[in-house]
BALOBA-1460 file (C-alpha; in Angstrom, 3 decimals):
// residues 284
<rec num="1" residu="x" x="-2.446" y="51.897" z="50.208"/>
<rec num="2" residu="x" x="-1.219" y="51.271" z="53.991"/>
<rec num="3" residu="x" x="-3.822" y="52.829" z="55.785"/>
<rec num="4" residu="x" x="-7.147" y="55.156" z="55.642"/>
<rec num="5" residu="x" x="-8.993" y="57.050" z="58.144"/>
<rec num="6" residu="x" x="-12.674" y="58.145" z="58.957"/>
<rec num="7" residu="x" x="-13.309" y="61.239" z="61.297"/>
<rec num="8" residu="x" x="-17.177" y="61.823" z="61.140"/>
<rec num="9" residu="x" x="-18.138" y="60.799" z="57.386"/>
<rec num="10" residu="x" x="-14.769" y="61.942" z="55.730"/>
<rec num="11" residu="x" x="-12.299" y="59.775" z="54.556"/>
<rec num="12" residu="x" x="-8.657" y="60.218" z="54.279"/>
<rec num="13" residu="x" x="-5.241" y="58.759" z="54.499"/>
<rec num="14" residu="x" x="-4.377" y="58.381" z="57.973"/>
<rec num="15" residu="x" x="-1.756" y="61.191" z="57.926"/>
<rec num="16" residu="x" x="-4.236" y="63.935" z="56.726"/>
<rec num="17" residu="x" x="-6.673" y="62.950" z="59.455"/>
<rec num="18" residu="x" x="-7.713" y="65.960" z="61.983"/>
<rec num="19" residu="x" x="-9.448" y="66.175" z="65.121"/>
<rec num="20" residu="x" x="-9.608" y="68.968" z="67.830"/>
<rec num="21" residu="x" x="-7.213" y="69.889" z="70.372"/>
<rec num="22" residu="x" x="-10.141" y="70.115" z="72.205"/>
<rec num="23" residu="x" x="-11.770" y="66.733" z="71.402"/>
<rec num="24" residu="x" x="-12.531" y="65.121" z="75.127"/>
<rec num="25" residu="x" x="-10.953" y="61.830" z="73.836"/>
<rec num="26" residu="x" x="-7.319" y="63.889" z="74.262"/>
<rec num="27" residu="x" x="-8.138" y="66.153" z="76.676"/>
<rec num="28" residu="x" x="-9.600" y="63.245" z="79.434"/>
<rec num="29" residu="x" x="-9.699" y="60.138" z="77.905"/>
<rec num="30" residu="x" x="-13.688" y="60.205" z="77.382"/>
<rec num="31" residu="x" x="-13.886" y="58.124" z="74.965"/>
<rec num="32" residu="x" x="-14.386" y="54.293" z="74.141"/>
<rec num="33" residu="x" x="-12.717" y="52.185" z="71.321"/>
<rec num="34" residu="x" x="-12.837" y="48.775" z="69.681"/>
<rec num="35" residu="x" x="-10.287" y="46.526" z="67.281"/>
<rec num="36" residu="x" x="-11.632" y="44.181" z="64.883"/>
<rec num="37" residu="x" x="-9.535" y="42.096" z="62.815"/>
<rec num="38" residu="x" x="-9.829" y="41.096" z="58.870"/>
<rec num="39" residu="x" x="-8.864" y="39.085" z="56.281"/>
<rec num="40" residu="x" x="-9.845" y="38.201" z="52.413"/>
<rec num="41" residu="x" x="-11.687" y="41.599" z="52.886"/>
<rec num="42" residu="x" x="-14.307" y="40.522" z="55.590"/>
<rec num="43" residu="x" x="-14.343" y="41.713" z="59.087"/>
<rec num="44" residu="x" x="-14.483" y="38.740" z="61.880"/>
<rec num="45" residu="x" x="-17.164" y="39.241" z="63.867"/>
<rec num="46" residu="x" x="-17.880" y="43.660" z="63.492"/>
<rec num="47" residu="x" x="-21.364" y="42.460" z="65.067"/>
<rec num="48" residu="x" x="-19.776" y="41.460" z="68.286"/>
<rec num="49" residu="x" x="-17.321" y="44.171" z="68.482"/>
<rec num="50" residu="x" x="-19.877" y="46.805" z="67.848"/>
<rec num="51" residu="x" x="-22.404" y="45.450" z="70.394"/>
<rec num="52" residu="x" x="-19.606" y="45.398" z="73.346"/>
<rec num="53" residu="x" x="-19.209" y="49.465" z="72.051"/>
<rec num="54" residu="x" x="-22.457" y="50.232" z="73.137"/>
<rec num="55" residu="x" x="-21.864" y="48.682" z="76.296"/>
<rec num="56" residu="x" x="-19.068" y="50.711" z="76.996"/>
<rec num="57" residu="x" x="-20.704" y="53.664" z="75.127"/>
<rec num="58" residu="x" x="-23.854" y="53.132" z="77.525"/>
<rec num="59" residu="x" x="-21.737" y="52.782" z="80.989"/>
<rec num="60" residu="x" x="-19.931" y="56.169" z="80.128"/>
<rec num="61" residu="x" x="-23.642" y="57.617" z="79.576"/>
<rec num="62" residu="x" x="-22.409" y="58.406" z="76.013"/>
<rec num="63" residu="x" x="-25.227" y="58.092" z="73.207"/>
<rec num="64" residu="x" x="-23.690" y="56.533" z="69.994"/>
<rec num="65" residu="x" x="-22.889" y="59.206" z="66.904"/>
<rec num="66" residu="x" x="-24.648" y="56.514" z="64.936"/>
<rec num="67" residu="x" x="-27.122" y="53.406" z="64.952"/>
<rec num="68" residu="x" x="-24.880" y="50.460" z="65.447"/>
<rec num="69" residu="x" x="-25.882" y="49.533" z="61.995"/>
<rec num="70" residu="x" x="-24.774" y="52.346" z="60.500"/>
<rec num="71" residu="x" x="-21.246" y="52.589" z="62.285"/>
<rec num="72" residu="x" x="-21.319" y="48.913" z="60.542"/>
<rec num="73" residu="x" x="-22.074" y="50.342" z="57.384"/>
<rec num="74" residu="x" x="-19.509" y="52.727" z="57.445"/>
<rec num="75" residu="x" x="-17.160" y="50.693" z="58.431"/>
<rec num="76" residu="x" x="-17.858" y="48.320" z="55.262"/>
<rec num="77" residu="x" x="-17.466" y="51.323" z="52.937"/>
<rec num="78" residu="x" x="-13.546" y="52.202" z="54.299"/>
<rec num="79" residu="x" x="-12.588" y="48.686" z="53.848"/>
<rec num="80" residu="x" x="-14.095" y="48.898" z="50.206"/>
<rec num="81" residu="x" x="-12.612" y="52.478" z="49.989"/>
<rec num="82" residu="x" x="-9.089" y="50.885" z="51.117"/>
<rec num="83" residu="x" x="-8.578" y="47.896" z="49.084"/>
<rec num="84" residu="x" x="-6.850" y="46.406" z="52.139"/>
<rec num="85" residu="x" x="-7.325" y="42.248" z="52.693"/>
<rec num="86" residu="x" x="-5.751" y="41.816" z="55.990"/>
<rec num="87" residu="x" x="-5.493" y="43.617" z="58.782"/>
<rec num="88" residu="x" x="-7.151" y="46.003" z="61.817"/>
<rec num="89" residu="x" x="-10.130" y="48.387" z="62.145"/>
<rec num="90" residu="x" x="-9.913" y="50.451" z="65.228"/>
<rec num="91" residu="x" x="-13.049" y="51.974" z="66.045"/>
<rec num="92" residu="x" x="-13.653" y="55.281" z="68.545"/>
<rec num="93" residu="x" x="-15.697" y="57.586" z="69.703"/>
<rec num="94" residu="x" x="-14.979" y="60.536" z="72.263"/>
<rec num="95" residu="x" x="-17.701" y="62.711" z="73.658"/>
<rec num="96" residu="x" x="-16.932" y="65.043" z="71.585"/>
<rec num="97" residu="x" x="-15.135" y="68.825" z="71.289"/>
<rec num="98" residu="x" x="-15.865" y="71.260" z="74.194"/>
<rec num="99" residu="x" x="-14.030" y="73.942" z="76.342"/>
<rec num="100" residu="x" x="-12.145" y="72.268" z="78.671"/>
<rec num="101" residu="x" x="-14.109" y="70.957" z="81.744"/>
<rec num="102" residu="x" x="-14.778" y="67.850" z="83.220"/>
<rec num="103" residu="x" x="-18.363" y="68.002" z="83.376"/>
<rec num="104" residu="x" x="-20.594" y="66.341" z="80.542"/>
<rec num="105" residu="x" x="-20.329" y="69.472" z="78.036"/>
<rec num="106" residu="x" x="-24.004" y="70.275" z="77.056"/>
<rec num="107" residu="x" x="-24.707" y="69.836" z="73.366"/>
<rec num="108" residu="x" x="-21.171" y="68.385" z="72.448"/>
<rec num="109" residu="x" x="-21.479" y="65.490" z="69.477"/>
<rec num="110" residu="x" x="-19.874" y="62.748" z="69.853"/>
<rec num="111" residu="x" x="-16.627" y="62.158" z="67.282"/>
<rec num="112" residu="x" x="-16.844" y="59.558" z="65.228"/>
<rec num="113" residu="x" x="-13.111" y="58.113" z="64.746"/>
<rec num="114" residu="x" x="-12.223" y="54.649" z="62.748"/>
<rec num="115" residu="x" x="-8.987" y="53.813" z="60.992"/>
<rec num="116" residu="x" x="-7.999" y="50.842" z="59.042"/>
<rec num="117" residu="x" x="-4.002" y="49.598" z="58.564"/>
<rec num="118" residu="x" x="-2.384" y="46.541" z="57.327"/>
<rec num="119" residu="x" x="-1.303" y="44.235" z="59.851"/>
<rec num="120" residu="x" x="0.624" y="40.778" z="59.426"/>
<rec num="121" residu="x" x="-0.922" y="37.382" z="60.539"/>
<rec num="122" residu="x" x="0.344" y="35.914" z="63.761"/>
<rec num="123" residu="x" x="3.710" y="35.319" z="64.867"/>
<rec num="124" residu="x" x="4.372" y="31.701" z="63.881"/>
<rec num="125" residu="x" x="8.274" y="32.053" z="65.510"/>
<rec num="126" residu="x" x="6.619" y="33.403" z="68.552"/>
<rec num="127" residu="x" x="3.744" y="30.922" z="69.294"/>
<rec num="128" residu="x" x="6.591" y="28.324" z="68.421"/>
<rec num="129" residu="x" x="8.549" y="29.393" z="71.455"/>
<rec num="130" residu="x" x="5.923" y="30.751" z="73.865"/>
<rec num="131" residu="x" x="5.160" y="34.692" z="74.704"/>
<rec num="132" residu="x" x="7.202" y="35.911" z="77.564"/>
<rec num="133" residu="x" x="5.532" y="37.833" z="80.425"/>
<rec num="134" residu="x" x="6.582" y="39.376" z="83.543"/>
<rec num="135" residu="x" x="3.869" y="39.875" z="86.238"/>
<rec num="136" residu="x" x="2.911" y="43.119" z="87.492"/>
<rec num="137" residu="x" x="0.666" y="45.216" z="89.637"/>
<rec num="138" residu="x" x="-2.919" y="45.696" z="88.595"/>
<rec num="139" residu="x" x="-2.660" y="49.478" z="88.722"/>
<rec num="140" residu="x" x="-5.352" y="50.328" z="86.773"/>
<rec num="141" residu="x" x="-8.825" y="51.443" z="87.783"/>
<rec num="142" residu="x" x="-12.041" y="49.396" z="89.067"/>
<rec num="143" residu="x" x="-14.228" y="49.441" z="85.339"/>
<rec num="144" residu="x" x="-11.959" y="47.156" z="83.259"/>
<rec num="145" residu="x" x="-14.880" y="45.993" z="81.440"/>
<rec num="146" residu="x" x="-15.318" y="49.575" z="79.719"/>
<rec num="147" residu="x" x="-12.636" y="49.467" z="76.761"/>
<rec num="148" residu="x" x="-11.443" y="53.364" z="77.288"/>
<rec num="149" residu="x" x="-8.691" y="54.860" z="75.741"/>
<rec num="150" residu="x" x="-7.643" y="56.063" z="79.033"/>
<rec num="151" residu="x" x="-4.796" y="53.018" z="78.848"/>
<rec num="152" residu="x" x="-1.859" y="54.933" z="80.575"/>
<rec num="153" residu="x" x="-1.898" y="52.182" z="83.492"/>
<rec num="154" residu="x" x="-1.365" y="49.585" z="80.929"/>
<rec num="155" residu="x" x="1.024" y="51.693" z="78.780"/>
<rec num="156" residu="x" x="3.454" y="51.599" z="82.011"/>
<rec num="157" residu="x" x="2.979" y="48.195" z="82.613"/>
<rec num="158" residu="x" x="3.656" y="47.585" z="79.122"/>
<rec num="159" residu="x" x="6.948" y="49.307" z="78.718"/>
<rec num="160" residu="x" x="7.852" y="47.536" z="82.010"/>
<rec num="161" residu="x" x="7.572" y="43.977" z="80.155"/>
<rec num="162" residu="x" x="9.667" y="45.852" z="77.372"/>
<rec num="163" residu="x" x="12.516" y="46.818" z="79.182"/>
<rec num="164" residu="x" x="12.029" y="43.420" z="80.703"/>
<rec num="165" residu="x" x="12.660" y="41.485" z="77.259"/>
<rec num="166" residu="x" x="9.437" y="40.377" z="77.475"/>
<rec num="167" residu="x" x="6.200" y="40.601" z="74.991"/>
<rec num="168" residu="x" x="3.357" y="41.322" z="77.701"/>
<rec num="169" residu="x" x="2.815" y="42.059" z="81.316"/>
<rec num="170" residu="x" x="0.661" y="39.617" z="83.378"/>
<rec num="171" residu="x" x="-1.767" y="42.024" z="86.161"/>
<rec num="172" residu="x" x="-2.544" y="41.162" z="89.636"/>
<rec num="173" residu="x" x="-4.329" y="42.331" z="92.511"/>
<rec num="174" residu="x" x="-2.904" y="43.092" z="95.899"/>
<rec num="175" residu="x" x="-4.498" y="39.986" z="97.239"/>
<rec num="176" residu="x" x="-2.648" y="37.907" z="94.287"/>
<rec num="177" residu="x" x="-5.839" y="37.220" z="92.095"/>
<rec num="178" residu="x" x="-4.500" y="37.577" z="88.427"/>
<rec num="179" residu="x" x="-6.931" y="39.409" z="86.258"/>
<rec num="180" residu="x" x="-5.533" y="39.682" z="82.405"/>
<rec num="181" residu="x" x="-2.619" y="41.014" z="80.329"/>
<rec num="182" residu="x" x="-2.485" y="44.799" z="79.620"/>
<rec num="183" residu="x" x="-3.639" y="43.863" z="76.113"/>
<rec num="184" residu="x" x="-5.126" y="39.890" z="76.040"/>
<rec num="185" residu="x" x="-6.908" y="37.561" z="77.945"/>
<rec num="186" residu="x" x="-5.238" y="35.426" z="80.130"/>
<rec num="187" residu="x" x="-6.428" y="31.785" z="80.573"/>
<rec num="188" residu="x" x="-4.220" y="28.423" z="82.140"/>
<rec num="189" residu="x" x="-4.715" y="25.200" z="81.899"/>
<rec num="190" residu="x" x="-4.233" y="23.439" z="85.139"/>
<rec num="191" residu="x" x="-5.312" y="19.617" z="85.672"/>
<rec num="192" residu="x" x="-6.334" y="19.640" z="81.932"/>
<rec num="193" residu="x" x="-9.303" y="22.537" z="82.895"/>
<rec num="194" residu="x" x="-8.619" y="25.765" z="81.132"/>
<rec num="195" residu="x" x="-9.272" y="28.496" z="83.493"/>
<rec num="196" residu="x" x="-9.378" y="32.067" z="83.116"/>
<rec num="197" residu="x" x="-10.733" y="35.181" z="85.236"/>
<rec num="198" residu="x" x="-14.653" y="35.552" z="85.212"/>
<rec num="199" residu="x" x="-16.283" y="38.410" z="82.840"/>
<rec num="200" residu="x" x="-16.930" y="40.752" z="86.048"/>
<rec num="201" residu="x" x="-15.237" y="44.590" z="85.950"/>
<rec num="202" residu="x" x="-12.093" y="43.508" z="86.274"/>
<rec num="203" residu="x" x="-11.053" y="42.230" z="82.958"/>
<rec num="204" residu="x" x="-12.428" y="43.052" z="79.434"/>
<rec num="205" residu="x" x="-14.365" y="40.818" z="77.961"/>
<rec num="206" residu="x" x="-12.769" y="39.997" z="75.045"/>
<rec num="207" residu="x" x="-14.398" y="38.926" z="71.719"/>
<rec num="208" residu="x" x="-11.663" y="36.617" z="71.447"/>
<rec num="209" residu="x" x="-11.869" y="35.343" z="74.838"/>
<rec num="210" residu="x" x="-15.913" y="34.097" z="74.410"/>
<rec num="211" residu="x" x="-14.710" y="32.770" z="70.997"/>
<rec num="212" residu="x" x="-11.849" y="30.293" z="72.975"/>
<rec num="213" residu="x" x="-14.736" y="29.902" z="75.813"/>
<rec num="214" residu="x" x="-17.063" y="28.472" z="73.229"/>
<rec num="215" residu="x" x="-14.604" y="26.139" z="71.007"/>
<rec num="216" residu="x" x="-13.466" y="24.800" z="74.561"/>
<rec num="217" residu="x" x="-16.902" y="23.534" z="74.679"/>
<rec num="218" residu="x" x="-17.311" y="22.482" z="71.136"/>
<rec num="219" residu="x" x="-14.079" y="20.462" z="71.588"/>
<rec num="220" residu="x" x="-14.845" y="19.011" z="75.360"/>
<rec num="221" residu="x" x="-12.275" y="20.544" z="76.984"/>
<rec num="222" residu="x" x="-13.187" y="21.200" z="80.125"/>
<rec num="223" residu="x" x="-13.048" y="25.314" z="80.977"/>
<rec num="224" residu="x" x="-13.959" y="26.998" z="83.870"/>
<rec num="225" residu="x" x="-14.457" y="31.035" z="84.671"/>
<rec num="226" residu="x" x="-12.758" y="31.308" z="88.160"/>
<rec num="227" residu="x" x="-10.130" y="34.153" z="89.562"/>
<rec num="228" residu="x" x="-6.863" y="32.613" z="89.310"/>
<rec num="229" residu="x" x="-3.760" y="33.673" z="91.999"/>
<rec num="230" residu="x" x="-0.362" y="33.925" z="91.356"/>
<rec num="231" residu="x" x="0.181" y="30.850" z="93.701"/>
<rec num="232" residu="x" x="-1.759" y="28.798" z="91.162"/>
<rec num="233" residu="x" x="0.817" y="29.510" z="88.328"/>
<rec num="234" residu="x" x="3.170" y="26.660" z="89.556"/>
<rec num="235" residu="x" x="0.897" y="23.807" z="88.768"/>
<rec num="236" residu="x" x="-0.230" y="25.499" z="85.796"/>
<rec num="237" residu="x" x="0.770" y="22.940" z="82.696"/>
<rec num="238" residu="x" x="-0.118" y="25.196" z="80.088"/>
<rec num="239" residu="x" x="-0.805" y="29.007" z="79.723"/>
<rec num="240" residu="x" x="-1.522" y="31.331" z="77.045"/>
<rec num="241" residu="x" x="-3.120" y="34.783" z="76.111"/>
<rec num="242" residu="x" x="-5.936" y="35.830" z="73.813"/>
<rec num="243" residu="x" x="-6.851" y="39.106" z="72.145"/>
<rec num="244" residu="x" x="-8.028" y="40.385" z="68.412"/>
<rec num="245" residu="x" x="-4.390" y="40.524" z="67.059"/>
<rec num="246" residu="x" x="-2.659" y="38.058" z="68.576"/>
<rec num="247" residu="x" x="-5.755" y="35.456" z="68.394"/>
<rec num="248" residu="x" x="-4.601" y="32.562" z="70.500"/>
<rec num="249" residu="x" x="-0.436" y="32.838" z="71.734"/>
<rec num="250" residu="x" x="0.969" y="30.153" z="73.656"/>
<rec num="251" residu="x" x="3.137" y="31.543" z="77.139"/>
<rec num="252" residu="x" x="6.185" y="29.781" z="77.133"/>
<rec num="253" residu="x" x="7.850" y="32.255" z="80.142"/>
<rec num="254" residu="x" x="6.388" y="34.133" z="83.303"/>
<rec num="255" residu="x" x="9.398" y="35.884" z="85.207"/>
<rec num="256" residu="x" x="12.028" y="33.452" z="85.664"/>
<rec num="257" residu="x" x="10.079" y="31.220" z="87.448"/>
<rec num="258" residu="x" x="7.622" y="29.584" z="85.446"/>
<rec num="259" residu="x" x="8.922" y="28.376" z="81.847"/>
<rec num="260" residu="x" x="6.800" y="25.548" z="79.727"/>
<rec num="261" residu="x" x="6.732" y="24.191" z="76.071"/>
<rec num="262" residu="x" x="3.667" y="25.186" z="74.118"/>
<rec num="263" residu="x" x="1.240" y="22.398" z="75.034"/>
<rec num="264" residu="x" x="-1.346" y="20.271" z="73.445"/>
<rec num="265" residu="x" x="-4.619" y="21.870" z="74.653"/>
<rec num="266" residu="x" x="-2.564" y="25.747" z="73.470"/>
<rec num="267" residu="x" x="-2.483" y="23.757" z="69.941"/>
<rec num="268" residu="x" x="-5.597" y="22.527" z="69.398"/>
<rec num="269" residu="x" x="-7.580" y="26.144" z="70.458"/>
<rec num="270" residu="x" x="-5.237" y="27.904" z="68.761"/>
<rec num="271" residu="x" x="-5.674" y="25.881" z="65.459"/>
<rec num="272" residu="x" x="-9.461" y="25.862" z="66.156"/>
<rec num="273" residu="x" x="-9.461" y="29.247" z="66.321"/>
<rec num="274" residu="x" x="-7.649" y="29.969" z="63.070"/>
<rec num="275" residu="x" x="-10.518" y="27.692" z="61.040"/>
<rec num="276" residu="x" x="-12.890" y="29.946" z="62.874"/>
<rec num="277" residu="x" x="-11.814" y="32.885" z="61.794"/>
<rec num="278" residu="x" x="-10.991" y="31.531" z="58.092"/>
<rec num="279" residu="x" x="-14.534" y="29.830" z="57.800"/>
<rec num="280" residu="x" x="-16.254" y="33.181" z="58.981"/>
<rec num="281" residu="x" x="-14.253" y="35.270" z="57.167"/>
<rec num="282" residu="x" x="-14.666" y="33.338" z="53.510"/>
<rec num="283" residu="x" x="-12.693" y="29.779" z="53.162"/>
<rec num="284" residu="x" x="-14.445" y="27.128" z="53.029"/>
C-alpha cells in the first residue's frame, strides 16, 4: 500500500480522498500543516510536531478539530491502518467549508486532513557532494513562524532554484540578513561556531532545527542563534540545511560563488542526528 488518507475520521487511499471546493484551506490558504517523519513504524517526535500545530493553530485564532491527544491517536491508528515502516505524515487543518468570504465564517468546523506516503531515507549521493542553493529574495510575508499552507512565495522561489540546477533556494532580506531555505533550516559554521537565524517570525522553527540546536550542545560544539548576512557566507567553512525529510544535508554550492566539501562538524550532526532518530524511533 503506497499511501492512505484521513479527512475527518474516514480513511481512504489517498486517491479517493474528498474535500470541498469550498474548504477555506483552497479557497485562502486558512489553514496550518505539519510533517513528521517515520521509520520501523514509530513516528519521531508526533509530540513536538503536534505542539508547534497548536501554536500555529492558536496564532490563526483557529480552535483545534481535536485534543492534541486525540489528533495523536488518530494519527497512530492510519499508520497501523497502512502497514507503512518508513516514511511521512502530513498533518492539516483548514478552518473549515464556508461560502466564500474572507471573514471568520461563523459556525464553520475545522477539517481535519492527514495523509501518510512512503518516502526513501536520505540522499546518501547528495549529502556526499553537498546540496546546491541559489540565494533569493525573502518574498514571503512577516509570520514565518506560522507553518501555513499559503507557500506560493516559496513555491516560486523553489522553481527558481530548479531551473537553476539547484536543490533549494537560500532567502534573504533586503538588508542582506539570511533567514532559511524555502523548505529547511539554514545554519553555518563559521570559526568552528554553528550559527543559524534566531526562532523570531521570520523563520519556522523547525523540529529538526531544536533537535541539531540541542546535539550541538550535547557534543560541545559551540552554536549560536544570531541573523546571519549574505556578506558572512565567504568566511563560512561549513554550511548545511535542516528539515523533517532531509534531516541534516551538507551545502556543498551557493551560486557560483561559494563552493565547499562537506565538513567535519556537517558529519558529526548529521550522524548524531541519524542515532537520534534510530534510538527514538526503536534501535537500540
Amino acid at each position: 500500500m503506497s499511501g492512505l488518507a484521513y479527512v475527518n475520521g474516514a480513511i481512504s487511499s489517498i486517491e479517493e480522498a474528498r474535500v470541498s471546493v469550498e474548504d477555506r484551506g483552497l479557497q485562502f490558504g486558512d489553514s496550518v500543516y505539519e510533517v513528521v517523519h517515520f521509520e520501523r513504524g514509530r513516528y519521531f517526535r508526533l509530540g513536538p510536531h503536534l505542539e508547534r500545530l497548536a501554536r500555529s493553530l492558536q496564532a490563526i485564532d483557529l480552535a483545534p478539530p481535536l485534543p492534541l491527544a486525540e489528533i495523536a491517536e488518530e494519527a497512530q491508528r492510519l499508520l497501523a491502518t497502512s502497514g507503512l515502516t518508513q516514511g511521512v505524515l502530513y498533518i492539516q487543518v483548514t478552518r473549515g467549508t464556508a461560502a466564500r468570504q474572507h471573514a471568520f465564517p461563523r459556525g464553520a468546523r475545522p477539517t481535519l486532513i492527514m495523509t501518510l506516503r512512503e518516502a526513501p531515507p536520505p540522499d546518501e549521493g547528495l549529502a556526499t557532494r553537498g546540496a546546491r542553493l541559489i540565494t533569493h529574495p525573502d518574498l514571503r510575508w512577516a509570520r514565518c513562524d506560522i507553518k501555513t499552507t499559503a507557500l506560493l512565495a516559496n513555491v516560486l522561489a523553489r522553481e527558481q532554484a530548479a531551473r537553476a540546477g539547484a536543490e533549494e533556494a537560500l532567502l534573504y532580506r533586503p538588508e542582506g540578513t539570511i533567514t532559511e531555505c524555502t523548505a529547511a533550516n539554514f545554519f553555518a559554521v563559521i570559526d568552528g561556531v554553528v550559527r543559524t537565524h534566531p526562532a523570531d517570525t521570520w523563520i519556522l522553527q523547525g523540529v529538526t532545527r531544536a533537535a541539531v540546536l540541542d546535539l550541538c550542545r550535547a557534543l560541545e560544539i559551540p552554536c549560536r542563534e544570531v541573523a546571519l548576512r549574505l556578506s558572512d557566507l565567504p568566511a563560512a567553512a561549513e554550511a548545511f540545511i535542516t528539515s523533517t525529510g532531509i534531516q541534516v544535508l551538507p551545502v556543498g554550492q551557493i551560486d557560483q560563488e561559494w563552493r565547499r566539501a562537506p565538513g567535519e562538524v556537517t558529519a558529526r550532526l548529521r550522524q548524531a542526528y541519524r542515532e537520534l532518530v534510530q534510538r527514538e524511533t526503536g534501535v537500540p
